[in-house]
HTML snippet that shows the backbone in 3Dmol.js (N, CA, C, O; Angstrom):
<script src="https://3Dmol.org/build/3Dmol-min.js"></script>
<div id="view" style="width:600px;height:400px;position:relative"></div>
<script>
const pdb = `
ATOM      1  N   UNK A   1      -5.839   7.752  10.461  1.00  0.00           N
ATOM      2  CA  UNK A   1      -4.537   7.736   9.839  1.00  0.00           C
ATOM      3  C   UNK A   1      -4.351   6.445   9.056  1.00  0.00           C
ATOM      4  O   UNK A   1      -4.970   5.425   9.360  1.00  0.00           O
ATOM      5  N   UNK A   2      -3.189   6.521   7.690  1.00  0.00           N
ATOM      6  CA  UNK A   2      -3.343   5.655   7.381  1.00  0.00           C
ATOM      7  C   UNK A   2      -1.692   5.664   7.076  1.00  0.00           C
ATOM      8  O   UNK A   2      -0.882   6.484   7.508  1.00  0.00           O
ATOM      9  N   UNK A   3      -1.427   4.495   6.192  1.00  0.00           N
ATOM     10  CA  UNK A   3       0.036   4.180   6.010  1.00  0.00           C
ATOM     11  C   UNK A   3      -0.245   3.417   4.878  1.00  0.00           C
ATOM     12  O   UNK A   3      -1.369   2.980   4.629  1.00  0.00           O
ATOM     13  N   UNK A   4       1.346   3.137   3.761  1.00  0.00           N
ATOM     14  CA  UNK A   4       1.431   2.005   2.605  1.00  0.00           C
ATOM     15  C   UNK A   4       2.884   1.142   3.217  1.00  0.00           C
ATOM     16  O   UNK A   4       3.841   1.839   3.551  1.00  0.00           O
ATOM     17  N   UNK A   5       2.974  -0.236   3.326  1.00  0.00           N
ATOM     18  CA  UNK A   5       3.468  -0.822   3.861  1.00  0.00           C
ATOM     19  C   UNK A   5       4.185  -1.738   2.337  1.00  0.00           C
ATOM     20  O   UNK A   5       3.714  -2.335   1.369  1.00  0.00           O
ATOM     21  N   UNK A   6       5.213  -1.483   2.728  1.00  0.00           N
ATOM     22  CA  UNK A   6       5.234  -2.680   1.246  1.00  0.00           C
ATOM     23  C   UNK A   6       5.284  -4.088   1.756  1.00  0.00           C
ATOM     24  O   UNK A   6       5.091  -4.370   2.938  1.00  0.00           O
ATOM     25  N   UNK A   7       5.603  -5.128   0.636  1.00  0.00           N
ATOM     26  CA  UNK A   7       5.244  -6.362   1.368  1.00  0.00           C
ATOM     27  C   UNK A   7       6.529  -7.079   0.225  1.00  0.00           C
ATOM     28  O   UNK A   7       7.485  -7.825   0.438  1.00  0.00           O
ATOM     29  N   UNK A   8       6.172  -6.652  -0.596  1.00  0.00           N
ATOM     30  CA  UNK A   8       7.118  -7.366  -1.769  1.00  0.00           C
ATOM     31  C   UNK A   8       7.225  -6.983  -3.173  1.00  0.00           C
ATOM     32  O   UNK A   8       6.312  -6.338  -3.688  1.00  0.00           O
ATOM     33  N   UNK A   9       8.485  -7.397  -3.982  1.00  0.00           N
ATOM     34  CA  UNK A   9       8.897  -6.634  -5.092  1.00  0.00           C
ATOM     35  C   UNK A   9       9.302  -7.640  -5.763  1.00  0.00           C
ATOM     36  O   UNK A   9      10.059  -8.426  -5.194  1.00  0.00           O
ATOM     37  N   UNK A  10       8.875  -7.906  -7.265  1.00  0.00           N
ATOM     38  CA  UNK A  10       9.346  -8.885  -8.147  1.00  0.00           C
ATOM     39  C   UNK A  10       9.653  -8.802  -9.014  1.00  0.00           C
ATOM     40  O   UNK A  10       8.931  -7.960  -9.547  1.00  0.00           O
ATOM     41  N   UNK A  11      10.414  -9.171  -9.736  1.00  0.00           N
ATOM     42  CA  UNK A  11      10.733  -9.128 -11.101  1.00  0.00           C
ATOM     43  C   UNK A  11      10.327  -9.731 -11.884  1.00  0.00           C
ATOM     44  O   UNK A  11      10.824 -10.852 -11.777  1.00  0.00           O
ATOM     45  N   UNK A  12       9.391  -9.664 -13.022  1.00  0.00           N
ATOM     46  CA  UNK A  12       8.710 -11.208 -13.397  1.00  0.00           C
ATOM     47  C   UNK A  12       9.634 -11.160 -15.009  1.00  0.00           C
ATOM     48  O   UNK A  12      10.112 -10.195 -15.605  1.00  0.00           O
ATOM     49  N   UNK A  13       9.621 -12.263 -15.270  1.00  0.00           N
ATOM     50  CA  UNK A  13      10.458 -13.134 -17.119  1.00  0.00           C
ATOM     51  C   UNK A  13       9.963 -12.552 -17.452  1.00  0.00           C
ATOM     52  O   UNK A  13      10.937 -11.880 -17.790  1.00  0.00           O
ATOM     53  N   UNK A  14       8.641 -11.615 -18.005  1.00  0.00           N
ATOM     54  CA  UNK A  14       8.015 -10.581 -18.830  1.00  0.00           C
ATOM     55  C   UNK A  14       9.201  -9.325 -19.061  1.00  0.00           C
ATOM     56  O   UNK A  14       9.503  -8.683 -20.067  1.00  0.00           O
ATOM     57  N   UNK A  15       9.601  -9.302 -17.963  1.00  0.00           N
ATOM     58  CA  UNK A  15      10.294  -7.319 -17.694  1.00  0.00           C
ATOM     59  C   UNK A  15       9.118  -6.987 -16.955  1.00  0.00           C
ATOM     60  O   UNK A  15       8.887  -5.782 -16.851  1.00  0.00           O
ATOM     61  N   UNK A  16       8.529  -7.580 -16.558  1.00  0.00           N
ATOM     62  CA  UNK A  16       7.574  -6.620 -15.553  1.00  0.00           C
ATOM     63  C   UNK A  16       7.646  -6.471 -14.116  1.00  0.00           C
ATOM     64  O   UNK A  16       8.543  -7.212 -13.713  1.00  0.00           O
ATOM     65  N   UNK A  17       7.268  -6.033 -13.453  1.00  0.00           N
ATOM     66  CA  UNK A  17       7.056  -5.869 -11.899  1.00  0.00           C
ATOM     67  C   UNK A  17       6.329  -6.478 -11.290  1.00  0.00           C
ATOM     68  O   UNK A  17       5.269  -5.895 -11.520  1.00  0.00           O
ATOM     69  N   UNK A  18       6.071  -7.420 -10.522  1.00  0.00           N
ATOM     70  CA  UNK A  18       4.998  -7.413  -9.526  1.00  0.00           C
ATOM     71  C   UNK A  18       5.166  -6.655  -8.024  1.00  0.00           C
ATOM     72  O   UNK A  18       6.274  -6.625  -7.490  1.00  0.00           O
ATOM     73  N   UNK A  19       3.976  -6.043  -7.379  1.00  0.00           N
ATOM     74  CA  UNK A  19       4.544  -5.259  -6.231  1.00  0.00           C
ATOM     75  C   UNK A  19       3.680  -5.465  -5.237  1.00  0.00           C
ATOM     76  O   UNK A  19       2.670  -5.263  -5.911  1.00  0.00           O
ATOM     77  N   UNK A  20       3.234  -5.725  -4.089  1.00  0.00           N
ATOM     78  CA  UNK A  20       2.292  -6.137  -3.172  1.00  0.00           C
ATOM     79  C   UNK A  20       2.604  -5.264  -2.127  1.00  0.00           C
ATOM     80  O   UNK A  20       3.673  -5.484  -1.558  1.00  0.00           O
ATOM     81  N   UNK A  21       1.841  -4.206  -1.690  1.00  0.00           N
ATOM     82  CA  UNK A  21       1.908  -3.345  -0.211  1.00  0.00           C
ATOM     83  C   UNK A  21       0.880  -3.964   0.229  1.00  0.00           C
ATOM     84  O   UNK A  21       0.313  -4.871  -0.381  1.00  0.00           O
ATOM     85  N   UNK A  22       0.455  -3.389   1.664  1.00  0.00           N
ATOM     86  CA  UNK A  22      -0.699  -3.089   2.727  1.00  0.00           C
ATOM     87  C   UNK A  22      -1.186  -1.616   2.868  1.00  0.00           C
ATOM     88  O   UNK A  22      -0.375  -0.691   2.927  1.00  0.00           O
ATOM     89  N   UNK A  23      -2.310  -1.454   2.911  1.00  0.00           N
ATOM     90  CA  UNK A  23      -2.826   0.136   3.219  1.00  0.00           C
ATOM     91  C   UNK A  23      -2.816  -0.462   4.332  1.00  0.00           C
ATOM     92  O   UNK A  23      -3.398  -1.541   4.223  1.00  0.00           O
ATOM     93  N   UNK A  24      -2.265  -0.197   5.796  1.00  0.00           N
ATOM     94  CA  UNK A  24      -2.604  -0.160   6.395  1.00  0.00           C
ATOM     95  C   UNK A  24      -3.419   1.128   7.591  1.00  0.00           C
ATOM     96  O   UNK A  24      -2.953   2.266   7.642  1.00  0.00           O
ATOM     97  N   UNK A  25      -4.457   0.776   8.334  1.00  0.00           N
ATOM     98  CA  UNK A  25      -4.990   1.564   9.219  1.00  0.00           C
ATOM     99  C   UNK A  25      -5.021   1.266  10.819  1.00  0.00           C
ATOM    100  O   UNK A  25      -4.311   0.370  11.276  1.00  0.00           O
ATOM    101  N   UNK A  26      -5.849   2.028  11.633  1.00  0.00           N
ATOM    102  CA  UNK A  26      -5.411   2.113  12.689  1.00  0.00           C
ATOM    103  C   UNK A  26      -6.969   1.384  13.439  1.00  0.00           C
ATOM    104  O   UNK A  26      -6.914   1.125  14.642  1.00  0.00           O
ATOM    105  N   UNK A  27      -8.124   1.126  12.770  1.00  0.00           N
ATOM    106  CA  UNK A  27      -9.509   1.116  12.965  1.00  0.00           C
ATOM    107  C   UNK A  27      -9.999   0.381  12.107  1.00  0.00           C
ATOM    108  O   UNK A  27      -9.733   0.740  10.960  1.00  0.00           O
ATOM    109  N   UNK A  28     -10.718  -0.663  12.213  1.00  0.00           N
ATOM    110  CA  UNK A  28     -11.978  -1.438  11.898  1.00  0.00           C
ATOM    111  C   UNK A  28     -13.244  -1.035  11.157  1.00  0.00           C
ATOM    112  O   UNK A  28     -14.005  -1.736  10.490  1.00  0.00           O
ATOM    113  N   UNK A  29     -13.289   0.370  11.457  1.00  0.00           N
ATOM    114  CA  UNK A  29     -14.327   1.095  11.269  1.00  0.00           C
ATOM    115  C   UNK A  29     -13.527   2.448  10.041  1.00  0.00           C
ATOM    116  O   UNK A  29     -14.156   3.471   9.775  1.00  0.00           O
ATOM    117  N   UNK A  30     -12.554   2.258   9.631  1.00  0.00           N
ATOM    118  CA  UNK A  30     -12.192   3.261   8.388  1.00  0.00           C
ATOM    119  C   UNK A  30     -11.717   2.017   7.407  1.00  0.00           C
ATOM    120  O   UNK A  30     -11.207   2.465   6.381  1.00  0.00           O
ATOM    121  N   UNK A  31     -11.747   0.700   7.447  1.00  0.00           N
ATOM    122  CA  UNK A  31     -11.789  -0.093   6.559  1.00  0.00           C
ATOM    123  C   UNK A  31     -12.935   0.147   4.921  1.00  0.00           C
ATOM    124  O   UNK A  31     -12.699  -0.148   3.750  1.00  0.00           O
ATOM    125  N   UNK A  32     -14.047   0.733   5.512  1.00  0.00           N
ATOM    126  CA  UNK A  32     -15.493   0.535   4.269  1.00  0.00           C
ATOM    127  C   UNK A  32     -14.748   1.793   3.536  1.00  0.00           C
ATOM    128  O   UNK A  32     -14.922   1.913   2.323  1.00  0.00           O
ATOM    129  N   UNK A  33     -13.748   2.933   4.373  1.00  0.00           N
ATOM    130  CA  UNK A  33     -13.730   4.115   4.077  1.00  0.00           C
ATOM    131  C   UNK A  33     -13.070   3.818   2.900  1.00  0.00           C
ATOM    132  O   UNK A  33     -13.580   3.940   1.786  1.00  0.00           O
ATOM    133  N   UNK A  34     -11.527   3.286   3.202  1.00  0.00           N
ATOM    134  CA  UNK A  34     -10.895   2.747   2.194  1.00  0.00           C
ATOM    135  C   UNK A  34     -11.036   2.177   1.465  1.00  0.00           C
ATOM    136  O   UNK A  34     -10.229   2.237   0.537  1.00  0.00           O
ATOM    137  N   UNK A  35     -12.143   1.252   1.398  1.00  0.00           N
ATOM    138  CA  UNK A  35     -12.472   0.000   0.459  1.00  0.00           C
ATOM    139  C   UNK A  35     -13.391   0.799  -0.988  1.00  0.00           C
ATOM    140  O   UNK A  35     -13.497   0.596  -2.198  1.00  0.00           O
ATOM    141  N   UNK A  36     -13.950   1.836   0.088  1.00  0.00           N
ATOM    142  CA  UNK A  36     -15.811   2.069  -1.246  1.00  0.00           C
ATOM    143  C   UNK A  36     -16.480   1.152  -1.007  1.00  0.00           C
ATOM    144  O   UNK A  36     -16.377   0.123  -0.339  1.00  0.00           O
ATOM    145  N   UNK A  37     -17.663   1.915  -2.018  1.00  0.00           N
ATOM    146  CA  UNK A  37     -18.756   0.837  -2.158  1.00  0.00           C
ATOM    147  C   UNK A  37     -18.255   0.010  -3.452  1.00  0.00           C
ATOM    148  O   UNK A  37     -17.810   0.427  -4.521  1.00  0.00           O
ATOM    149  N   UNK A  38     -18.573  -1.837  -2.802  1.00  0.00           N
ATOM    150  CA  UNK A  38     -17.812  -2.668  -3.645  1.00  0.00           C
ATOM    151  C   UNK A  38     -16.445  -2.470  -3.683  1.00  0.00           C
ATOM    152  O   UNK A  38     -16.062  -2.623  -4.843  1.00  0.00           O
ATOM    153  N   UNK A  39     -15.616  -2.222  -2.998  1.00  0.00           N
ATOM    154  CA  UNK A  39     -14.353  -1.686  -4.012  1.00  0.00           C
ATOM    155  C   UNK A  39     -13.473  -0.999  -4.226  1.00  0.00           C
ATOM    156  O   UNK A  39     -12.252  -1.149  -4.174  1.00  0.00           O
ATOM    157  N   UNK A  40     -14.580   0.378  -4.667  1.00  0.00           N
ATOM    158  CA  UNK A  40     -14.380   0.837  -5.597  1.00  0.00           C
ATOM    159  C   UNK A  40     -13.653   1.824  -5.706  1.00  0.00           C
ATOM    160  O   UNK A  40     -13.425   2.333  -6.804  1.00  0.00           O
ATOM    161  N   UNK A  41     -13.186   2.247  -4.651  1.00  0.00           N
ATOM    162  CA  UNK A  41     -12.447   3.437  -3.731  1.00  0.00           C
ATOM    163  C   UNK A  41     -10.773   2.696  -4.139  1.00  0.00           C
ATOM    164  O   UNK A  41      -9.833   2.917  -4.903  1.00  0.00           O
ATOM    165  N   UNK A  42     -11.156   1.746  -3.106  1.00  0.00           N
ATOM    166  CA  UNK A  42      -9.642   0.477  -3.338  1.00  0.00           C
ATOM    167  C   UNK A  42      -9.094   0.677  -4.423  1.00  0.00           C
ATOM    168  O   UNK A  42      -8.015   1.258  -4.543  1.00  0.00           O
ATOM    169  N   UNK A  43      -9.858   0.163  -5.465  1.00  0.00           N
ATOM    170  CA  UNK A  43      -9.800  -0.355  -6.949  1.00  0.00           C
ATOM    171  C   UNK A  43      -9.107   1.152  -7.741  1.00  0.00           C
ATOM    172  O   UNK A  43      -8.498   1.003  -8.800  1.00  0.00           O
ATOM    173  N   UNK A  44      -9.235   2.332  -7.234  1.00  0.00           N
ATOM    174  CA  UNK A  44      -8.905   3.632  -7.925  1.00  0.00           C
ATOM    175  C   UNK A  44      -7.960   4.012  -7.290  1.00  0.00           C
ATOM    176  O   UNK A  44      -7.354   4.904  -7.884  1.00  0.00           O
ATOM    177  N   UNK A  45      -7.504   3.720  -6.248  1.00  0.00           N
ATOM    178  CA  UNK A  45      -6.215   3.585  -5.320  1.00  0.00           C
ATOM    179  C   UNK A  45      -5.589   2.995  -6.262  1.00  0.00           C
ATOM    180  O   UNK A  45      -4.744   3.670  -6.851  1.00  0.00           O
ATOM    181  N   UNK A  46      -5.686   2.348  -6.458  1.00  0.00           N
ATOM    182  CA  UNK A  46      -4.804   1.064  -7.054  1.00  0.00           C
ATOM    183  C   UNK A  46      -4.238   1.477  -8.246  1.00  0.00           C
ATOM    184  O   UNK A  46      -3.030   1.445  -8.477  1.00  0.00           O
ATOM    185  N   UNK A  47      -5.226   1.926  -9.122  1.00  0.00           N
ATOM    186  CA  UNK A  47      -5.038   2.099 -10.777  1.00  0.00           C
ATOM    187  C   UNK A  47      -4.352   3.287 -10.688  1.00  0.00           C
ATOM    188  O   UNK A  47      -3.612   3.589 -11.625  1.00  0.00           O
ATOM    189  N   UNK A  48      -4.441   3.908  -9.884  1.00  0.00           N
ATOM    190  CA  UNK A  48      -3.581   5.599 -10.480  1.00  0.00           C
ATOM    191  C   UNK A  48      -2.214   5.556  -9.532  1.00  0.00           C
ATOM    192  O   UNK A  48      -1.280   6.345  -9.679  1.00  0.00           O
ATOM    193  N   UNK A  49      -2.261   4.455  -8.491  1.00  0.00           N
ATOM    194  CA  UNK A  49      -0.999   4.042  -8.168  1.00  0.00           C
ATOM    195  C   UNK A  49       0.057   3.436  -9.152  1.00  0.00           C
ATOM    196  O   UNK A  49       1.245   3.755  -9.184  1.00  0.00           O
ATOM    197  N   UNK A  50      -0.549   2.529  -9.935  1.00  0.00           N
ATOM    198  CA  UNK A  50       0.203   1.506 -10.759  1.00  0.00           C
ATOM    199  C   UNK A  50       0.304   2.653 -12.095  1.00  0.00           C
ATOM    200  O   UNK A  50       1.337   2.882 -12.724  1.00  0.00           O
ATOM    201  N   UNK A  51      -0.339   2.960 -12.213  1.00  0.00           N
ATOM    202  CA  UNK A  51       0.315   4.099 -13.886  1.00  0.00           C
ATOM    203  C   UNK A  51       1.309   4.959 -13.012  1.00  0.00           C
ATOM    204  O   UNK A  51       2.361   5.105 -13.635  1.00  0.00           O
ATOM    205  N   UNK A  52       1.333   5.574 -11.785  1.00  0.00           N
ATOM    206  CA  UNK A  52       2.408   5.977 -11.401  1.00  0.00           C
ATOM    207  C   UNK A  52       3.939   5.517 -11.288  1.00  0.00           C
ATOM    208  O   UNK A  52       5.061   5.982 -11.484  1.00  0.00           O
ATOM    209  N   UNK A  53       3.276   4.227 -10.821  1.00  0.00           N
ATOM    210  CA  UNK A  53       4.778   3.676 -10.996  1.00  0.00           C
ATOM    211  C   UNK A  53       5.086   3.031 -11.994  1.00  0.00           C
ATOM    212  O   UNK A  53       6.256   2.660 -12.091  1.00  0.00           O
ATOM    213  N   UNK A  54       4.133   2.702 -13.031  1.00  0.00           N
ATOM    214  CA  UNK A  54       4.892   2.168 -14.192  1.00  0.00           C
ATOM    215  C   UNK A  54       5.527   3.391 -14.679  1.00  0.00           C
ATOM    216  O   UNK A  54       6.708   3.144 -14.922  1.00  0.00           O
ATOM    217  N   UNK A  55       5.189   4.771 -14.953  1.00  0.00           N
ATOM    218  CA  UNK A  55       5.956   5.795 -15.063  1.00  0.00           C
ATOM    219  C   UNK A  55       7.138   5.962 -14.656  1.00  0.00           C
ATOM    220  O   UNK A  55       8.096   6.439 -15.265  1.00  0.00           O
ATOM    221  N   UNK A  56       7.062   5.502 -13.453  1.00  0.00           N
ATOM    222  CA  UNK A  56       8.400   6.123 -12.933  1.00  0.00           C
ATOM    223  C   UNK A  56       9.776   5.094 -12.855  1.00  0.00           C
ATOM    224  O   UNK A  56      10.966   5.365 -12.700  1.00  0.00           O
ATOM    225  N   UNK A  57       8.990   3.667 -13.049  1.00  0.00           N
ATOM    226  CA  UNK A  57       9.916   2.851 -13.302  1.00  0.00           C
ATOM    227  C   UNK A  57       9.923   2.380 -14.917  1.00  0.00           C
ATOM    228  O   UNK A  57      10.640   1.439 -15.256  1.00  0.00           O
ATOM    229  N   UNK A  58       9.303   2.901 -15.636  1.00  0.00           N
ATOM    230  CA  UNK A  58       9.769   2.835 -17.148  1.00  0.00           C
ATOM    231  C   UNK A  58       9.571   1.089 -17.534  1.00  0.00           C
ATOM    232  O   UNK A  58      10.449   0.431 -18.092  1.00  0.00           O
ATOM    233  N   UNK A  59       8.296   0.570 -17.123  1.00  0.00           N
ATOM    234  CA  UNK A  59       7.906  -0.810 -17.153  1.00  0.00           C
ATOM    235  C   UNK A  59       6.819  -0.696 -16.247  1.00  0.00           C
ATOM    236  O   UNK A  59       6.610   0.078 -15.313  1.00  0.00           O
ATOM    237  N   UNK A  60       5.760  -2.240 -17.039  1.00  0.00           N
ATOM    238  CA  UNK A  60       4.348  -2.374 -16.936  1.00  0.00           C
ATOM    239  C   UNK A  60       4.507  -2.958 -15.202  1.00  0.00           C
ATOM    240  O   UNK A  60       5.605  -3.184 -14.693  1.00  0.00           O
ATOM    241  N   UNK A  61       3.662  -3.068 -14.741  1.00  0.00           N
ATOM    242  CA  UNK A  61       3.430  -2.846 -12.737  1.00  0.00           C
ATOM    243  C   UNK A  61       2.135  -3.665 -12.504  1.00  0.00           C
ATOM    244  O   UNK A  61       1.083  -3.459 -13.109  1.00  0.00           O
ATOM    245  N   UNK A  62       2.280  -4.380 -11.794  1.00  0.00           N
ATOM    246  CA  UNK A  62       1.478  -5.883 -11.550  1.00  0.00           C
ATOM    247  C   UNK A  62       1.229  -5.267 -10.321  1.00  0.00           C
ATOM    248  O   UNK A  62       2.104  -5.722  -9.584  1.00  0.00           O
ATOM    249  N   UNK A  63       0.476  -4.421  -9.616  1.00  0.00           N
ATOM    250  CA  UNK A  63       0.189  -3.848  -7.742  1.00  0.00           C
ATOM    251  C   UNK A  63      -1.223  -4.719  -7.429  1.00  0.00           C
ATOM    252  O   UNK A  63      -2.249  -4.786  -8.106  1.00  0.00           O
ATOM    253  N   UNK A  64      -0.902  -5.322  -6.222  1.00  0.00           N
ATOM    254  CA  UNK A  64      -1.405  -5.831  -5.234  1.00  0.00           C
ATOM    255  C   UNK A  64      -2.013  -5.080  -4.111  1.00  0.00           C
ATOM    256  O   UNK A  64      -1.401  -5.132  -3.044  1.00  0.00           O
ATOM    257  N   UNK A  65      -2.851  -4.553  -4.149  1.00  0.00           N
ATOM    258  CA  UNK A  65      -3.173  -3.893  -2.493  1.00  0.00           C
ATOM    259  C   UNK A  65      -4.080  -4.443  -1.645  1.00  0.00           C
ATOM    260  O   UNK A  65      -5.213  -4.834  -1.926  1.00  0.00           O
ATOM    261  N   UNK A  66      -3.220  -4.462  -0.008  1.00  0.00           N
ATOM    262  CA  UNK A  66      -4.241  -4.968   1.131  1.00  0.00           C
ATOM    263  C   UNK A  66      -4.462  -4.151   2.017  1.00  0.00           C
ATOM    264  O   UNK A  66      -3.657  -3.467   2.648  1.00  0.00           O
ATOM    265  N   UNK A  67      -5.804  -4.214   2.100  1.00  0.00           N
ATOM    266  CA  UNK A  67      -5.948  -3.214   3.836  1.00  0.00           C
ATOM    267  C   UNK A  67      -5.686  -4.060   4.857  1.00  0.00           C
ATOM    268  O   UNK A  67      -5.931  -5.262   4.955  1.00  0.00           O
ATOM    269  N   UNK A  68      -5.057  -3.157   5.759  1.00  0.00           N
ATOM    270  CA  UNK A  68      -5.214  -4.482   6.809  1.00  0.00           C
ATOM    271  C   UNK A  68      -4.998  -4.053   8.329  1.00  0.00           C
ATOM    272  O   UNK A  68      -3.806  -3.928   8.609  1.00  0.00           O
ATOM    273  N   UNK A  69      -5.796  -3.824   9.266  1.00  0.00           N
ATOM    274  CA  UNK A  69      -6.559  -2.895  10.464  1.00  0.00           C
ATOM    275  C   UNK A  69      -4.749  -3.335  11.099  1.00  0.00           C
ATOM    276  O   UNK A  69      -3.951  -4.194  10.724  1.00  0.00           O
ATOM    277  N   UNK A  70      -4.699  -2.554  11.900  1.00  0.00           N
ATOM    278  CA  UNK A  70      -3.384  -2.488  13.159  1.00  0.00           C
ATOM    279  C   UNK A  70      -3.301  -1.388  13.816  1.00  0.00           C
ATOM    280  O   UNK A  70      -2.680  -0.335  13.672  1.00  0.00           O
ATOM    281  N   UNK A  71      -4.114  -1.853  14.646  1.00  0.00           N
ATOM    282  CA  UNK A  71      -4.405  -0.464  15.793  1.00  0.00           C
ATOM    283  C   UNK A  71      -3.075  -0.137  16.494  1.00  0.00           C
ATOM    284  O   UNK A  71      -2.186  -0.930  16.803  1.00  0.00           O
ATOM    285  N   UNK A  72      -3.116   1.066  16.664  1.00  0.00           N
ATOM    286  CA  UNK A  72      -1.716   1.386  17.319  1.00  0.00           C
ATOM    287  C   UNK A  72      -0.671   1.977  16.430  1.00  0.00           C
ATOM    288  O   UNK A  72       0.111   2.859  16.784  1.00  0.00           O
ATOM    289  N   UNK A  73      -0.729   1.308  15.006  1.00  0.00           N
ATOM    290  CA  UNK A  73       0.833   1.135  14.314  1.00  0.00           C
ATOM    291  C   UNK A  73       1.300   2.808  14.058  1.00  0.00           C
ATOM    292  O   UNK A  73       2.472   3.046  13.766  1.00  0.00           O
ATOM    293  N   UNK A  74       0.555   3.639  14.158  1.00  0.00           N
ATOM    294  CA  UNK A  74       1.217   5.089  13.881  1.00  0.00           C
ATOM    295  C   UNK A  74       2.111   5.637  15.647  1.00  0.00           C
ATOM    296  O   UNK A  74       2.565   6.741  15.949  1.00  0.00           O
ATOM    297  N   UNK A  75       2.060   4.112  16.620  1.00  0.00           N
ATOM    298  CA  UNK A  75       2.382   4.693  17.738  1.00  0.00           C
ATOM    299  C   UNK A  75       3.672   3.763  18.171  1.00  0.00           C
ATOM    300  O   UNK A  75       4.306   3.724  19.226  1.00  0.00           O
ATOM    301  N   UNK A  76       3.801   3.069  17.002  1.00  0.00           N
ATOM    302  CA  UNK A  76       5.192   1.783  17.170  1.00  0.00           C
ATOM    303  C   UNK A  76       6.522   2.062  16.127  1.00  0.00           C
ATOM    304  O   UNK A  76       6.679   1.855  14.924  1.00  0.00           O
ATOM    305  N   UNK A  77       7.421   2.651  17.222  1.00  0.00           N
ATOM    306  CA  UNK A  77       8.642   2.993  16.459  1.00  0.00           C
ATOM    307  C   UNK A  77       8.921   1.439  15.199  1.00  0.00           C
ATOM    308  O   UNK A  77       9.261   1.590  14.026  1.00  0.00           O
ATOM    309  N   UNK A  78       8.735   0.459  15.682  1.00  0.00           N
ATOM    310  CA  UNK A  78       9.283  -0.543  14.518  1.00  0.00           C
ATOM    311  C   UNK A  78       7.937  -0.091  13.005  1.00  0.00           C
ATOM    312  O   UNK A  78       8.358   0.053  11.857  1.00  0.00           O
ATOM    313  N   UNK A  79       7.447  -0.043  13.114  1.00  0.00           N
ATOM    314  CA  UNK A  79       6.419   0.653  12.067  1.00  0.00           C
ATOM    315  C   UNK A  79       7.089   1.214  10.953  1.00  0.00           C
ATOM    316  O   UNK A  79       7.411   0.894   9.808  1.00  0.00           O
ATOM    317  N   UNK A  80       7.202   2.454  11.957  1.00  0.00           N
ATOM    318  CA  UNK A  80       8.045   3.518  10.892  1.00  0.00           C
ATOM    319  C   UNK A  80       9.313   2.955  10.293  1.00  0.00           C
ATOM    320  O   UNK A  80       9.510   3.026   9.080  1.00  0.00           O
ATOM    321  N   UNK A  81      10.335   2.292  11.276  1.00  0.00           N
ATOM    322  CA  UNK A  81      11.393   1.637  10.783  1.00  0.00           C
ATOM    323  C   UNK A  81      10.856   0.754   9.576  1.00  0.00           C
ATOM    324  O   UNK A  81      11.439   0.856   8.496  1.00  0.00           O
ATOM    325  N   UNK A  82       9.900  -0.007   9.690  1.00  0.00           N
ATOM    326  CA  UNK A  82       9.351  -1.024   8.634  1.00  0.00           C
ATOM    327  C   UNK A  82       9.712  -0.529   6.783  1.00  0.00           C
ATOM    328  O   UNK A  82      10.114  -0.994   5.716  1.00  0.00           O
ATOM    329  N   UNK A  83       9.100   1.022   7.580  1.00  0.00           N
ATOM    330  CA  UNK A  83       8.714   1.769   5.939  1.00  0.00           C
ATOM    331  C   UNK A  83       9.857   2.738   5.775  1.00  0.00           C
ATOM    332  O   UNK A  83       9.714   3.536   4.848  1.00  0.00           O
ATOM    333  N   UNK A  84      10.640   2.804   6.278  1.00  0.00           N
ATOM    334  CA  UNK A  84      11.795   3.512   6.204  1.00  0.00           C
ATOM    335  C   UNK A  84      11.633   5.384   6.451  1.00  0.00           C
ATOM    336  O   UNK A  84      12.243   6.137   5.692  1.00  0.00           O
ATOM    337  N   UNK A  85      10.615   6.021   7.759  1.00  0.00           N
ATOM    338  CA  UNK A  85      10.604   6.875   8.243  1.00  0.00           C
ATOM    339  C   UNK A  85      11.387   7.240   9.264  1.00  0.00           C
ATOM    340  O   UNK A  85      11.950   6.197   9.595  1.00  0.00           O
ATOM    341  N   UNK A  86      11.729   8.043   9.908  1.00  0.00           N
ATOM    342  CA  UNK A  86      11.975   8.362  11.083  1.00  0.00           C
ATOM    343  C   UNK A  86      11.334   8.411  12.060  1.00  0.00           C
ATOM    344  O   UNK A  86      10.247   8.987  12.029  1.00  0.00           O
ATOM    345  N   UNK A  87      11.779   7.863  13.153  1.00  0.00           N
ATOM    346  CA  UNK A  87      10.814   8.084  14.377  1.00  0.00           C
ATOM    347  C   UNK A  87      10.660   9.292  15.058  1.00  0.00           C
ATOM    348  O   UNK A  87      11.550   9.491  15.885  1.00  0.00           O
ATOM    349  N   UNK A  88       9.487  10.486  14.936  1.00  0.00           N
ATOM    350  CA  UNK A  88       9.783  11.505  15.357  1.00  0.00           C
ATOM    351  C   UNK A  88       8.032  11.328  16.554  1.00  0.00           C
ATOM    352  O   UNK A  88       6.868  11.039  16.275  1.00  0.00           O
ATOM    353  N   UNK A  89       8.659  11.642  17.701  1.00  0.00           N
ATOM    354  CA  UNK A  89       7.599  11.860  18.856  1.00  0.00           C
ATOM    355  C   UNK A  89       8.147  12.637  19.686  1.00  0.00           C
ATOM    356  O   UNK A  89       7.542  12.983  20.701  1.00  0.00           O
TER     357      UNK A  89
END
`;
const viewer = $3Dmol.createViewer("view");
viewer.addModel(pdb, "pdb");
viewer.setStyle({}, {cartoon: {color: "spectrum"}});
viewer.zoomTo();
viewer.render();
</script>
């Protein structure tokens, strides 16, 4: 399982965005999954994320993405609160 965590939202003097999430996961071992070889997996995450949201916010999108392992987190009500889900178990 995985999750997008945001982290932060900016406004930059351009008119542009900067935006920084976390992919986060649950395992150590689905890190390479996410990443690719080199990358490259990451890197295409990324790019068809950011034309999405420059779309949808009608301005150019500066995205940041981190993986970052947290075992458990699909089992911690503050989690979901984090990202603005409901806690359903």
């Amino acid at each position: 399982d995985s999750a997008v965590r945001p982290e932060s939202y900016t406004q930059r003097k351009d008119g542009s965005v900067e935006i920084h999430q976390q992919i986060v996961i649950a395992r150590d071992s689905q890190k390479g999954i996410v990443l690719g070889k080199g990358g490259a997996k990451l890197k295409a995450i990324g790019e068809a994320a950011r034309k999405e949201l420059a779309e949808i916010l009608g301005q150019k999108v500066h995205l940041f993405l981190h993986v970052k392992v947290e075992e458990g987190w699909d089992e911690t009500r503050e989690f979901y609160d984090d990202i603005g889900l409901d806690w359903v178990k």
